[in-house]
C-alpha positions in Angstrom: -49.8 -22.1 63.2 -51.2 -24.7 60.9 -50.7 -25.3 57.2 -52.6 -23.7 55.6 -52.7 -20.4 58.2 -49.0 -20.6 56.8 -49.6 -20.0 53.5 -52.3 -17.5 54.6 -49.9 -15.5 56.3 -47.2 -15.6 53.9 -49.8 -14.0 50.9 -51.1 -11.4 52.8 -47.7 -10.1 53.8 -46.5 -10.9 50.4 -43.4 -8.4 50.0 -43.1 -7.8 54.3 -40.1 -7.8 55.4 -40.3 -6.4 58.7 -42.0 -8.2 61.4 -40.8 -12.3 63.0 -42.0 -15.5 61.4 -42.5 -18.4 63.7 -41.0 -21.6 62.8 -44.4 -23.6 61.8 -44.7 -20.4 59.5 -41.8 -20.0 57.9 -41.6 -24.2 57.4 -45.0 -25.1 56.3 -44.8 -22.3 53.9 -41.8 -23.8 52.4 -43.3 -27.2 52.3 -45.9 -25.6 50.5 -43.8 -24.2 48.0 -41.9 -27.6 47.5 -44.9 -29.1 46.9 -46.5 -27.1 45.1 -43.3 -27.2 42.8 -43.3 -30.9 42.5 -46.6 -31.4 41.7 -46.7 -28.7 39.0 -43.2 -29.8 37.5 -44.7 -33.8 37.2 -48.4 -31.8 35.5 -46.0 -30.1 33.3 -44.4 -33.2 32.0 -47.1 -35.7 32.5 -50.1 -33.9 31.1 -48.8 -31.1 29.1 -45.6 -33.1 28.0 -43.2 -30.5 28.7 -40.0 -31.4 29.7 -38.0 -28.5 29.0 -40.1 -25.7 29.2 -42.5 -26.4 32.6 -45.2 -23.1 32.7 -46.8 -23.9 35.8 -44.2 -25.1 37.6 -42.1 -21.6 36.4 -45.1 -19.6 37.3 -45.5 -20.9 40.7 -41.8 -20.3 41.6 -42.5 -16.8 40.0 -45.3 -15.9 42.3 -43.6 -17.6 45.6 -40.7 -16.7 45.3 -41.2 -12.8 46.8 -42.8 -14.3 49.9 -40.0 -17.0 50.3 -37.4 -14.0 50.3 -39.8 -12.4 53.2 -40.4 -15.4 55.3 -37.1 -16.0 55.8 -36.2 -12.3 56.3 -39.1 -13.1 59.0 -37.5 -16.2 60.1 -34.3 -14.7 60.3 -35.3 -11.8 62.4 -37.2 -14.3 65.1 -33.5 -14.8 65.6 -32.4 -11.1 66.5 -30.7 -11.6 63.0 -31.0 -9.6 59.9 -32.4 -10.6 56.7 -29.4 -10.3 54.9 -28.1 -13.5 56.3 -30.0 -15.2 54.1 -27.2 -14.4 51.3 -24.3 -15.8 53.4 -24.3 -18.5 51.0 -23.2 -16.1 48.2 -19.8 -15.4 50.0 -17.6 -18.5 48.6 -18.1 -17.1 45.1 -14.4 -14.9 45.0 -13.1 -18.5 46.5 -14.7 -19.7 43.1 -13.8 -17.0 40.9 -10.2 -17.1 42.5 -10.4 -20.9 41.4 -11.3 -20.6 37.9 -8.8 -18.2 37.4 -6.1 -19.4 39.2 -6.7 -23.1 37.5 -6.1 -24.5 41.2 -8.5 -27.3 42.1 -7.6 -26.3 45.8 -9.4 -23.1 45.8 -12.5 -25.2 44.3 -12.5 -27.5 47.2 -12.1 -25.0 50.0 -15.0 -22.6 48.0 -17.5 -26.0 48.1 -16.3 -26.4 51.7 -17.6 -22.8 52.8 -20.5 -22.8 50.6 -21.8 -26.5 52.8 -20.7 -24.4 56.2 -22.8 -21.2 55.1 -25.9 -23.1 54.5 -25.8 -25.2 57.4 -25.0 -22.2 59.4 -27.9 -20.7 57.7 -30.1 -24.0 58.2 -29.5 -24.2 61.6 -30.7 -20.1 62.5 -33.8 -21.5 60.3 -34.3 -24.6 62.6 -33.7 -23.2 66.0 -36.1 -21.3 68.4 -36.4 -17.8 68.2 -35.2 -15.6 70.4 -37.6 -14.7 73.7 -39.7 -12.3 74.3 -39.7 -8.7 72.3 -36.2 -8.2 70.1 -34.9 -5.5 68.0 -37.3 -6.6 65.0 -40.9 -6.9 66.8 -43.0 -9.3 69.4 -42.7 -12.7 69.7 -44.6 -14.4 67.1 -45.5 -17.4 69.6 -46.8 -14.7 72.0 -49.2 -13.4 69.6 -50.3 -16.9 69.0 -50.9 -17.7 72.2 
């Protein structure tokens, strides 16, 4: 899948989450968004001299983020994993509550510990092939390609 197919694809299934997202798909589109983020941020300091409030960069992150959500739902699913995975970060936050409360600097440092293990666990399901052949969640996104 190319570029700009990427984005294509991502658009027209806009709020899909059902369905497996290849790997070009699901990485060009966040390239994309990356871009498209930088390059509106630096127009909305640059040329509209907005540092604090940046309206095209917040209205692109408005309208990609519902298809970042669904990509990587997509992604996920490639993987024979659910969607929900993509919240695994969230589940250091008690360690982080727990922290605060307690006033113990340990808790802090074993909460930022999990949090780096939950995204590189979820970076790596992002990076690696999907799984082949038909899974629980649809075709093989390669095969349709092909």
């Amino acid at each position: 899948m190319t570029f700009t197919e990427s984005i294509k694809t991502c658009f027209s299934k806009y709020v899909t989450f059902s369905g497996r997202a290849s790997r070009s798909e699901f990485w060009y589109f966040m390239l994309f968004c990356l871009l498209g983020s930088t390059i509106l941020s630096l127009f909305d300091g640059f040329v509209l001299g907005m540092s604090a409030i940046q309206p095209a960069s917040s209205v692109f992150g408005l309208v990609t983020f519902l298809p970042s959500i669904c990509v990587t739902t997509r992604r996920l699913h490639d993987g024979n994993r659910r969607g929900w995975w993509q919240l695994i970060w969230l589940a250091p936050i008690p360690v982080f509550l727990a922290a605060y409360g307690l006033k113990a600097h340990s808790f802090m440092i074993v909460g930022v510990i999990a949090m780096i293990a939950c995204v590189v666990m979820l970076l790596a399901w992002l990076i690696t092939k999907g799984s082949e052949g038909d899974n629980r969640f649809g075709s093989n996104p390669l095969a349709a390609d092909a």
